[in-house]
C-alpha positions in Angstrom: -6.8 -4.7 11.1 -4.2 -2.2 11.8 -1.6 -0.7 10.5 1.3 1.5 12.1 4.1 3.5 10.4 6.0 4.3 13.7 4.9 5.4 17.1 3.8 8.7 18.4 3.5 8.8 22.6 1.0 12.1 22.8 -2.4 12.7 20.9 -4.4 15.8 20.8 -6.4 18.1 18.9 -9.4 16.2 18.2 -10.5 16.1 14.5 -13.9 16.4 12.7 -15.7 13.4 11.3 -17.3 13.7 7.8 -16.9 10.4 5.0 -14.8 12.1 1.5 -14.3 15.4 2.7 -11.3 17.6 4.8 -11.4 16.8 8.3 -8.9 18.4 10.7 -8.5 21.9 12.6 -7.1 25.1 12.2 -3.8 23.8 12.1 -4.2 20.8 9.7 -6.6 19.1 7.7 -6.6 15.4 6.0 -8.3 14.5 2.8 -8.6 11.5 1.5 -8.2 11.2 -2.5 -9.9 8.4 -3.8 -7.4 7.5 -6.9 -7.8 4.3 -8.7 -7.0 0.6 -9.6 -3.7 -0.3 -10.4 -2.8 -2.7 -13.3 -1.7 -4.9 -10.4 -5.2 -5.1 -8.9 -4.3 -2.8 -6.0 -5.6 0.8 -5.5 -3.6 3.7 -5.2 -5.1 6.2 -2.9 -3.5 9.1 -1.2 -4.2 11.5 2.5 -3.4 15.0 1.4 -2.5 16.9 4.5 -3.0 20.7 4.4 -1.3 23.0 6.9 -1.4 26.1 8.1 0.8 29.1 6.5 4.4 28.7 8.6 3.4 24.8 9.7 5.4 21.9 9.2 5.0 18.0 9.6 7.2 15.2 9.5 8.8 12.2 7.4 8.7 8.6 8.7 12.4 9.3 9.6 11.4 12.7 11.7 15.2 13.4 13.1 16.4 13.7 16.9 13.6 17.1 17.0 10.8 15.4 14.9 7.9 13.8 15.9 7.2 9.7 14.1 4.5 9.7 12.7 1.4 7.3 13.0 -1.2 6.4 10.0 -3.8 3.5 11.5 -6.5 2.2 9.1 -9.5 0.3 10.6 -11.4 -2.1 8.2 -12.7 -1.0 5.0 -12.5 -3.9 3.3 -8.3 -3.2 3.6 -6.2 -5.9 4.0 -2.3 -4.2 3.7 -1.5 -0.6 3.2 1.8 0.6 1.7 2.9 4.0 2.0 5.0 5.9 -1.1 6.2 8.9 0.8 7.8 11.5 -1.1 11.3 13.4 -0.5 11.0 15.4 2.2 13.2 18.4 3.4 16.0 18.8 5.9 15.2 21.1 8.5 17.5 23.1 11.3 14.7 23.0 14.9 16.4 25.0 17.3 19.8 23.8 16.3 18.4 19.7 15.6 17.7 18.2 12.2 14.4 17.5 11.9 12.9 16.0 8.2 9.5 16.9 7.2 7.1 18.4 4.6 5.6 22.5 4.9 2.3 23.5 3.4 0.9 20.5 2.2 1.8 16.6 2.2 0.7 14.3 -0.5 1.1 10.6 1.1 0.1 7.8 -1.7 -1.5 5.2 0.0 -1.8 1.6 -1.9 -4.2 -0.5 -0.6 -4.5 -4.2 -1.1 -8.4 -6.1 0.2 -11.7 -6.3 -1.1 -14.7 -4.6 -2.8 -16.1 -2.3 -1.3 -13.3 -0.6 -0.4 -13.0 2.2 2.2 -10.0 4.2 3.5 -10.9 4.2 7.4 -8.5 5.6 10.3 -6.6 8.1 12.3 -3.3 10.3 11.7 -1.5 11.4 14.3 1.1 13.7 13.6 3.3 16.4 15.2 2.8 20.0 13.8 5.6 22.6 14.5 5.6 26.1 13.8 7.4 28.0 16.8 6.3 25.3 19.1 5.4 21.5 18.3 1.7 19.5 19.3 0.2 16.6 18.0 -2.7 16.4 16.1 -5.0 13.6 15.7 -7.1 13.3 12.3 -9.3 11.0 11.2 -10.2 10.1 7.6 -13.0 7.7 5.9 -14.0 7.8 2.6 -14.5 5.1 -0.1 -12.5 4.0 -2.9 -13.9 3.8 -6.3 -12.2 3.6 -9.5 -11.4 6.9 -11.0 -8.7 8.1 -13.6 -5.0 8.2 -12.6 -5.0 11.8 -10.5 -2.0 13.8 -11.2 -1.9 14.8 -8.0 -1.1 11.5 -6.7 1.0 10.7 -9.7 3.4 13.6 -8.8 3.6 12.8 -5.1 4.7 8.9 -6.7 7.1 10.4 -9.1 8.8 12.6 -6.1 10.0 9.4 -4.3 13.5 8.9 -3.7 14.7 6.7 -6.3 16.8 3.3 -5.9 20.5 4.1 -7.1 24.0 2.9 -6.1 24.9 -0.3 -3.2 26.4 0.1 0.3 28.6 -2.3 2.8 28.5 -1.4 5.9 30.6 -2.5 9.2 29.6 -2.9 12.7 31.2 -2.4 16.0 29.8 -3.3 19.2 29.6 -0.5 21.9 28.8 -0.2 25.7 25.3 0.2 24.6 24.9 -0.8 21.5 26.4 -0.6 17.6 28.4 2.1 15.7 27.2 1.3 12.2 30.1 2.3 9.0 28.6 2.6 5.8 29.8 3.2 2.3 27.8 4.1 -0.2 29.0 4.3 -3.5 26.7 6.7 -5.8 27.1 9.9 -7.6 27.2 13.1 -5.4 23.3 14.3 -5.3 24.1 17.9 -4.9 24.8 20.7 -2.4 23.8 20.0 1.3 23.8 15.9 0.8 22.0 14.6 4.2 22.0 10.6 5.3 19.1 9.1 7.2 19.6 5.7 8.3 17.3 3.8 9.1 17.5 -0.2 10.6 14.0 -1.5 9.7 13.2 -2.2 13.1 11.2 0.9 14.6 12.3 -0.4 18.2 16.2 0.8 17.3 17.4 4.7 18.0 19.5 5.6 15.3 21.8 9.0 15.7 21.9 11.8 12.7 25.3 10.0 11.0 28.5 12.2 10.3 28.7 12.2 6.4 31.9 12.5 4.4 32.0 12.3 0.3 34.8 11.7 -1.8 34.1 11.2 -5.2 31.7 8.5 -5.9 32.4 7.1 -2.1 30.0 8.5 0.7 30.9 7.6 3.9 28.1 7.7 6.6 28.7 6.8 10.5 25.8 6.7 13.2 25.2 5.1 16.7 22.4 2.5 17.2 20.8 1.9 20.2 17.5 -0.5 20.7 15.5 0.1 24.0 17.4 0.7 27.6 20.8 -0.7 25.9 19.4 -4.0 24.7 21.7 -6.7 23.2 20.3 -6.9 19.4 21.7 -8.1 16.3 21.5 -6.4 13.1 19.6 -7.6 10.2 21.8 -5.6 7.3 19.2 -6.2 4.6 16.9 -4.4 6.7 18.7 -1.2 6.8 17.9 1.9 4.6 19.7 4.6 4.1 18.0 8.2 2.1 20.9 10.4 0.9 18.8 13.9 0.5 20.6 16.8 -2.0 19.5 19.7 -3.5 19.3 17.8 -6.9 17.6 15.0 -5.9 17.2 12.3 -3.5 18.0 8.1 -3.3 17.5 5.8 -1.3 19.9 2.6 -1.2 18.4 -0.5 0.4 20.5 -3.0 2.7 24.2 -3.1 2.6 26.6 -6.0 2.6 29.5 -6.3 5.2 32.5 -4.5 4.4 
């Protein structure tokens, strides 16, 4: 079975095979870390991603200059994934937002199936330093029960938390929506950014022009699906990730306003 965060058009780079230990290439390397069992029967595994000094990757939300990102797992036992990804950074790429991780990425994987477990597949990711190329890793190891590894604990912990409701309006357009939103939710510090996202990876959705006042963020973006397709918008889909230099939330469907 397989699953797909988002899709990526170009592979590359050809990765090293090796079960439980750091496959990749001079620019980035996966490992898997094996974690443990959840009280809730699932395991909670992780892909650390090491990169090279000056290297960046990117957030399941890349931005207009980012690169999607696509994690596929192949058997093992696994019968649903579910990714934690932790707050990521805001970027400036040649005058483009782009949202991404430098250094290292610790992605939490939790993984529903059966005994024995293994965590099979293939990353393929854009890497950016002064220019961009994908990379294609692959990863298989097993998954035994361990103790609770900090290191995945603290990737879990640096999710953007749930806080605060939206409504949002919509107005049709030549080619598709201008989506309004308000989100009401204490400021989150200097530099506040606003991914939206509409829960159907088929639909474009522009950087949004951000205004605060108070308690009261206002966020407007254009959404687009295909060549200009007709769609309809499923509200409680949309997500919206307010980044700030304190911290970062994430508010999860919005009614209409």
């Amino acid at each position: 079975m397989t699953y797909s965060v988002s899709f990526l058009a170009a592979l590359g780079l050809m990765a090293m095979t090796g079960p439980a230990l750091a496959q990749g290439n001079d620019v980035a390397r996966v490992t898997v870390l094996p974690g443990w069992v959840t009280p809730q029967g699932t395991h909670m595994a992780a892909l650390r991603i090491d990169l090279a000094p000056g290297w960046k990757t990117y957030w399941r939300s890349p931005g207009d200059a980012g690169i999607p990102p696509l994690i596929t797992v192949t058997g093992g036992g696994v019968d649903r994934v579910q990714y934690h990804w932790p707050t990521p950074q805001v970027f400036d790429q040649n005058g483009m937002r782009s949202i991404g991780y430098h250094d290292r990425l610790v992605l939490p994987v939790e993984v529903s199936g059966h005994s024995p477990l293994r965590l099979t597949g293939t990353l393929d990711i854009g890497v950016c330093q002064d220019i961009c190329v994908p990379a294609q890793l692959t990863f298989d190891a097993a998954l035994t029960d361990g103790p609770r590894d900090p290191v995945i604990v603290g990737a879990l912990l640096d999710q953007p938390q749930a806080d605060g409701h939206a409504t949002c309006r919509v107005t049709p357009t030549a080619d598709g929506l201008t989506l309004e939103a308000v989100l009401t939710l204490p400021a989150t510090g200097a530099n506040e950014a606003v991914v939206i996202e509409a829960g159907d990876p088929h639909i474009w959705v522009s950087e949004p022009q951000i205004r605060r006042q108070g308690e009261t963020l206002t966020a407007q973006a254009q959404m687009v699906r295909g060549a200009g397709e007709a769609f309809a918008l499923d509200r409680s889909a949309v997500r919206f990730t307010v980044l700030g230099h304190d911290r970062a939330v994430e508010v999860h469907g919005c009614t209409a306003g």
